[in-house]
N, C-alpha and C positions, 0 to 999 in steps of 0.2 A: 582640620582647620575649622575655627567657629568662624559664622559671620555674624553678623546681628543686621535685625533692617531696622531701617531708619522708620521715623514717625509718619512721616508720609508713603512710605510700603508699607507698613503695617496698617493703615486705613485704605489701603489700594487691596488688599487682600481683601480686608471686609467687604470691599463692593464683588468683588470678583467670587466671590464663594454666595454673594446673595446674602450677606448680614447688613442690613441698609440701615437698619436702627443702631447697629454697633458705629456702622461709620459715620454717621450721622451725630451721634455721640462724638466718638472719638475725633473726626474733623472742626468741630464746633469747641472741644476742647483746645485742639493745637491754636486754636483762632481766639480764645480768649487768654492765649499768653501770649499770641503776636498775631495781632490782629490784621497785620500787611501782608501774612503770608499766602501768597498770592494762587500757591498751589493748594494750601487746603482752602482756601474761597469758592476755587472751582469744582474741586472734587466735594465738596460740601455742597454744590449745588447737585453732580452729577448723580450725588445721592437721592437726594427728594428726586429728581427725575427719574429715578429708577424706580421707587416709590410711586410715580405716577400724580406727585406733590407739583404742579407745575407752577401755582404763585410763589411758592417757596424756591423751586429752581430759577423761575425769573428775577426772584430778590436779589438770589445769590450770584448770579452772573451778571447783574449787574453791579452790585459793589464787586467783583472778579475785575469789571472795566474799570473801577476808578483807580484799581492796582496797578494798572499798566502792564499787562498779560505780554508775556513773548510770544513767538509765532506757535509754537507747539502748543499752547491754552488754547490760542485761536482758531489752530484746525481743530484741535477736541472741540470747541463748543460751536462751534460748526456745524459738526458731525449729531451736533441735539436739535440746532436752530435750523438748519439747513440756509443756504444763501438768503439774497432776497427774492421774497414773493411776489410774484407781481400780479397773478392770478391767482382767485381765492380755492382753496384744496378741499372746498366741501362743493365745488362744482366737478364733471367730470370733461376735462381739456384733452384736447390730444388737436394732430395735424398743425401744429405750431411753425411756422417759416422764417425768418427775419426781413425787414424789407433790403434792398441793396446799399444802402447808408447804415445799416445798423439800429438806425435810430427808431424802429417801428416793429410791433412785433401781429400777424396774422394767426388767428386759432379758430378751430370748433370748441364750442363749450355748450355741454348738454346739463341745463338748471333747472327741468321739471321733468317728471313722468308722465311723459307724451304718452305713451303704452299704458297707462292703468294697470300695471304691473305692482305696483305698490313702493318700486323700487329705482333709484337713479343711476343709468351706467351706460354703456355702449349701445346698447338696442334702444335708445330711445332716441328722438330726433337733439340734434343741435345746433344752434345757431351760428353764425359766423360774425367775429370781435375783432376791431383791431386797439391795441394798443399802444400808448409810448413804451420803450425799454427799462422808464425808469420805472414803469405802474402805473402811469398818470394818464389822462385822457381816454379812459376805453368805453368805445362805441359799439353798439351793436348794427353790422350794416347787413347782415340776412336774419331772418327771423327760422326760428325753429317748427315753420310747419312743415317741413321738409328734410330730406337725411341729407345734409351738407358735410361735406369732406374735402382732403386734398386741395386745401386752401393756399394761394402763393401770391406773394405780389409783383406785378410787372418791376422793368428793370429800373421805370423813371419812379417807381412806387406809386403809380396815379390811379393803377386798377389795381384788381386782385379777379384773379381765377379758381374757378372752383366746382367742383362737383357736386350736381344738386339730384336727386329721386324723388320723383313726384306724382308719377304715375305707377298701378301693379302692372308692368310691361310683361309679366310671367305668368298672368291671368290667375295666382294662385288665390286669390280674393285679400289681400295683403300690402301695403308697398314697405316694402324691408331693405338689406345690403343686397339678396338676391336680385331684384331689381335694378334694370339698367338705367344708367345717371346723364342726366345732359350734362355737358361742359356748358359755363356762366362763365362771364363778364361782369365785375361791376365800376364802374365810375364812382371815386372815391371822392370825387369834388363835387361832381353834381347828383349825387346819390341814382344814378341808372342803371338799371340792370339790364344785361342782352344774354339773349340763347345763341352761343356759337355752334354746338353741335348737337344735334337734336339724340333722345333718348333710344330712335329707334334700332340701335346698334349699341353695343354692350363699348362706355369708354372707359379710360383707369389714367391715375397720374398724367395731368394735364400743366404742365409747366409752359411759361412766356420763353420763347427765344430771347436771346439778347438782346437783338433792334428791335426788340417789344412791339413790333406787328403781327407778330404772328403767334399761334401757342401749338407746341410739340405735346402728341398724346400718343397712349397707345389705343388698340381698337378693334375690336373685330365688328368687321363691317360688311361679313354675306355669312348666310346658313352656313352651316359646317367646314367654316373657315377657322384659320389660326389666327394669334393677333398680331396685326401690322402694327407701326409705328407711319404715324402720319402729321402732318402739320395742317393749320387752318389760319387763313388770313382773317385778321381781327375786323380788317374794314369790308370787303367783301364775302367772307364766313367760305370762301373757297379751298376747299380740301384738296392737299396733294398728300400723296403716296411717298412716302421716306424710304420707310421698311417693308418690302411684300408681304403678306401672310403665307405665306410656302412653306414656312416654320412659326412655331410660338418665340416672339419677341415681345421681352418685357424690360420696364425698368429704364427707361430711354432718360441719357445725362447730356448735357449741351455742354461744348468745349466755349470758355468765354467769346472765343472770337466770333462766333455762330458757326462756325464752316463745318463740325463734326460732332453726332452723338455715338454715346458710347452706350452698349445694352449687352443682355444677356439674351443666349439664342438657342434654344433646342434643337438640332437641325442631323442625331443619331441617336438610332436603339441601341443606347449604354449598356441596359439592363437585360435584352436581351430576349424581351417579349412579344416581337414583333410590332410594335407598334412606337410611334414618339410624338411622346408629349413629355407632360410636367415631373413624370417621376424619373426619366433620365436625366444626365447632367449634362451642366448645358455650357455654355464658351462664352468669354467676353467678343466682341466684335465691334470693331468702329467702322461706319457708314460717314461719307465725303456728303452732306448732304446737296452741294451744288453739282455734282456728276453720278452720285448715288454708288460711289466705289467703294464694297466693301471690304475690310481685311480684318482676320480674324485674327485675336491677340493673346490667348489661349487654348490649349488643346480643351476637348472636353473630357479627358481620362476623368476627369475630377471636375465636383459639381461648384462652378463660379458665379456668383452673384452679386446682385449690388454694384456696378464698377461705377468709378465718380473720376472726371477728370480735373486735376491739380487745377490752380487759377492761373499757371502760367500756361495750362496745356502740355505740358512735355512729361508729366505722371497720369497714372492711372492705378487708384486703388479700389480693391474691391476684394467681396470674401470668398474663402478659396474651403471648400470643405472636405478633407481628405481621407480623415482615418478613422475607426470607428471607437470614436474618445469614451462612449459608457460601456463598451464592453458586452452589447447584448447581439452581439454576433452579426450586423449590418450598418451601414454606412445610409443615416436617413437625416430627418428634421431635429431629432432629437440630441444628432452628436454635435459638437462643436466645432466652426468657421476658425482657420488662423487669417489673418490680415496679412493683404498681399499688398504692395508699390510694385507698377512696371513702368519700365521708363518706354515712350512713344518710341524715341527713333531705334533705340536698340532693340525694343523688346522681350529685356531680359525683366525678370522681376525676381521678387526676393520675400520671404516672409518679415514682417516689422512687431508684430505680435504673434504667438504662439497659439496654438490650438488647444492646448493643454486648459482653455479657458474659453468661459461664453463669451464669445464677440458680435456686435453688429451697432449699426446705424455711427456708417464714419462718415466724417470730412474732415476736409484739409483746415488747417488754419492760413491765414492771410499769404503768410510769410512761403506758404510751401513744403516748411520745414519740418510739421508735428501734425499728426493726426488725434481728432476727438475722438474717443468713441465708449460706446455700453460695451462695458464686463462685467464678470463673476469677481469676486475675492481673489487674491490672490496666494496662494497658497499650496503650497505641495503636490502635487500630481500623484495619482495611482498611489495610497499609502493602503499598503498589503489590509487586506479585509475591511477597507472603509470604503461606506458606501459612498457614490458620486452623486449629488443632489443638486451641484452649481444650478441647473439650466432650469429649476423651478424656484431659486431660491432671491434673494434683493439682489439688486443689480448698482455697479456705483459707474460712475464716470471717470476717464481715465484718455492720459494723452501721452501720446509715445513718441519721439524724437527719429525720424525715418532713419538718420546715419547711423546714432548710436544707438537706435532700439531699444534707450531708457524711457521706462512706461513711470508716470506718478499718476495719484489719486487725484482728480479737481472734485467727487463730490462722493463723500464715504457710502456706502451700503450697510452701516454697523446700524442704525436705528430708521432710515428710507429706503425706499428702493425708488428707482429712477429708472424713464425711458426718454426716447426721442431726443436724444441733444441735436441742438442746432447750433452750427458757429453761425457768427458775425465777422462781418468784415472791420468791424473795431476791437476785434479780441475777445467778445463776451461768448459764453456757454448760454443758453438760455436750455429747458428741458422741465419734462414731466416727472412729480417727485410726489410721492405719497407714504401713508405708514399707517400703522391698524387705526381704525375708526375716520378716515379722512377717503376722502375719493382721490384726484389726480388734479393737482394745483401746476401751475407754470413759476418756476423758479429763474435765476442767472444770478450767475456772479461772471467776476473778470477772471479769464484763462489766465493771464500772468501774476496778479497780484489780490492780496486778501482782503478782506474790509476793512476798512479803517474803525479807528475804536467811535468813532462816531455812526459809520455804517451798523457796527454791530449791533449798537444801541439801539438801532432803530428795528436791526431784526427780532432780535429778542425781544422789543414789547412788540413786533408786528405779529411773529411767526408762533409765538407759544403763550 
């Protein structure tokens, strides 16, 4: 049996084998005998883009808009534009939060070479910004003399919290991430800053409790101690004890109502080497934070991380790392997490995404119902003598449905790669998205619905 391809696979070939001047040709042909055809419009752009011809890819996607694109054009040109931008991608962004309305977004954004290094990226200091969601209004409310991180905003959105290094507390002649961070305070009305907890003790992920008096951190706070989980009253900077240091507890999540965090705990020699710490596996555990009762919600056979409690409180997801997915003979940092749901009262839980892929940085959406999270491509498992490369390679966004553990793409990895999503409590993704020659820009789009042809518009002259 012969088939024949049609005119539009047969310039889809040419892109796909790398003949961009053929298709480029041949698309521009199919378009001067019908100039409405809406699929060689856009694969006529995809071509110059691939060519690295970007006013000519923006031409074409936009006469692609006056055609009136179905939804498949518009995730394809998506997948060029990325969502919209709301921070500029030749800064380097990260620690991105959203405030509790949705309506605001909290980041680090490091815009000079602090270091005389020649170079803009992670090791240089960065300032703390907040913005509106839609792009608009962003202020700069800490300055980049100092290495600021872990930036959140209270629950009424009036402060923001954050982690500042200011002094070389390691006496190594330096102040770098080595060096221990105070927890800040800042007042977003009257521009105030306060030191909650001073630098003299090593703190990490410093988040507001719910009734926004108080901020939950973790700590290690005596010599040759592990790190506790502690809290600090905002008005009096008085520290209580949540979590003891008897063990390494990290990664501490607040159940909305305030009454319970949920963390990860070290607390046995897994491995076998007499000693526990960070390279055994460790167990989720929820702490009663008004009687300090805690109960432990997984074994540690298997190394557990990350747990986040649902917004109604009666879930608990978090990554669960089991098997040794690349195949070099050990179960470490390098193999792949599947995504776990356990339900509080039963405490049964259930895998919702597979290991067979990189997973990390989930939350819930509003609803309860779908979880955000970073992966790999999705694609075939263990294919006999092909190498496994996922865990260095672009990373897309992707959201799974807890019942039926239908996963979809919200943000492709075919020409960016993406970190840190954050949901909103209005439905938006917001996250870190970059691709060769750009640093790490802050994107979002809406988790249910795509842009409108007027959204588009605005991305493609913003983003390329």
């Amino acid at each position: 049996m012969i088939f024949f391809k049609s005119k539009l696979e047969k310039g889809i070939d040419f892109l796909k084998t790398g003949k961009y001047d053929d298709a480029i040709g041949h698309f521009s042909q199919m378009l001067s005998k019908d100039p409405n055809d809406c699929n060689a419009q856009f694969y006529l752009a995809k071509a110059y883009y691939k060519k690295n011809d970007i006013d000519k890819t923006k031409e074409n996607l936009l006469k692609c808009l006056e055609l009136q694109p179905d939804e498949e054009i518009i995730k394809e040109m998506v997948e060029i534009t990325n969502f919209k931008k709301i921070s500029s991608d030749q800064h380097y962004n990260t620690y991105l939060n959203f405030s509790s309305d949705g309506k605001k977004i909290i980041f680090t954004s490091v815009r000079r070479d602090t270091n005389g290094d020649g170079r803009i990226n992670y090791l240089d200091n960065g300032g703390i910004y907040v913005i509106d969601s839609d792009g608009q209004n962003e202020r700069q409310i800490v300055e980049d003399n100092y290495i600021n991180s872990d930036c959140s905003f209270s629950p009424d959105g009036k402060y923001a919290v954050y982690l500042s290094r200011r002094r070389d507390t390691n006496n190594d002649g330096k102040i770098d991430n080595k060096d221990s961070a105070g927890i800040y305070i800042f007042d977003l009305e009257n521009g105030d800053e306060q030191l909650l907890v001073t630098d003299e003790t090593y703190n990490k992920k410093p988040i507001f409790a719910p009734e926004g008096q108080s901020v939950v951190f973790c700590g290690w706070r005596r010599s040759g101690g592990n790190s506790g989980i502690y809290s600090v009253d905002v008005k009096t900077k008085t520290i209580r004890e949540l979590v003891p240091d008897l063990y390494e507890n990290t990664s501490p999540a607040i159940s909305n109502d305030g009454n319970y965090i949920v963390y990860s705990s070290w607390r046995d020699d897994t491995n076998g080497d007499g000693k526990i710490d960070f390279r055994d596996a460790s167990a989720i555990y929820t702490t009663d934070i008004r009687n300090k009762q805690t109960v432990r919600f997984t074994k540690d056979k298997y190394d557990n991380s990350y747990p986040l409690f649902s917004h109604d409180g009666k879930k608990i997801i978090y990554l669960s790392r089991r098997r040794d997915t690349n195949d070099d003979g050990k179960i470490d940092s390098l193999d792949f997490s599947g995504v776990y749901v356990m339900d509080v009262e039963s405490k049964i839980s259930e895998d919702v995404v597979s290991d067979n892929f990189f997973n990390k940085f989930t939350s819930f959406t509003k609803d309860n119902e779908n979880v955000v999270f970073l992966g790999s491509w999705r694609r075939k498992y263990r294919l006999k003598d092909k190498e496994i490369r996922d865990i260095f390679e672009n990373k897309g966004i992707y959201i799974v449905n807890i019942k039926t553990k239908k996963t979809e793409m919200l943000v492709s990895d075919k020409y960016f790669s993406s970190s840190l999503p954050q949901v909103s409590s209005n439905n938006k993704v917001a996250y870190l998205s970059w691709r060769k020659n750009t640093r790490r820009g802050i994107f979002i789009r809406d988790i249910y619905k795509l842009p409108s042809v007027f959204e588009l518009k605005e991305i493609i002259e913003q983003n390329l």
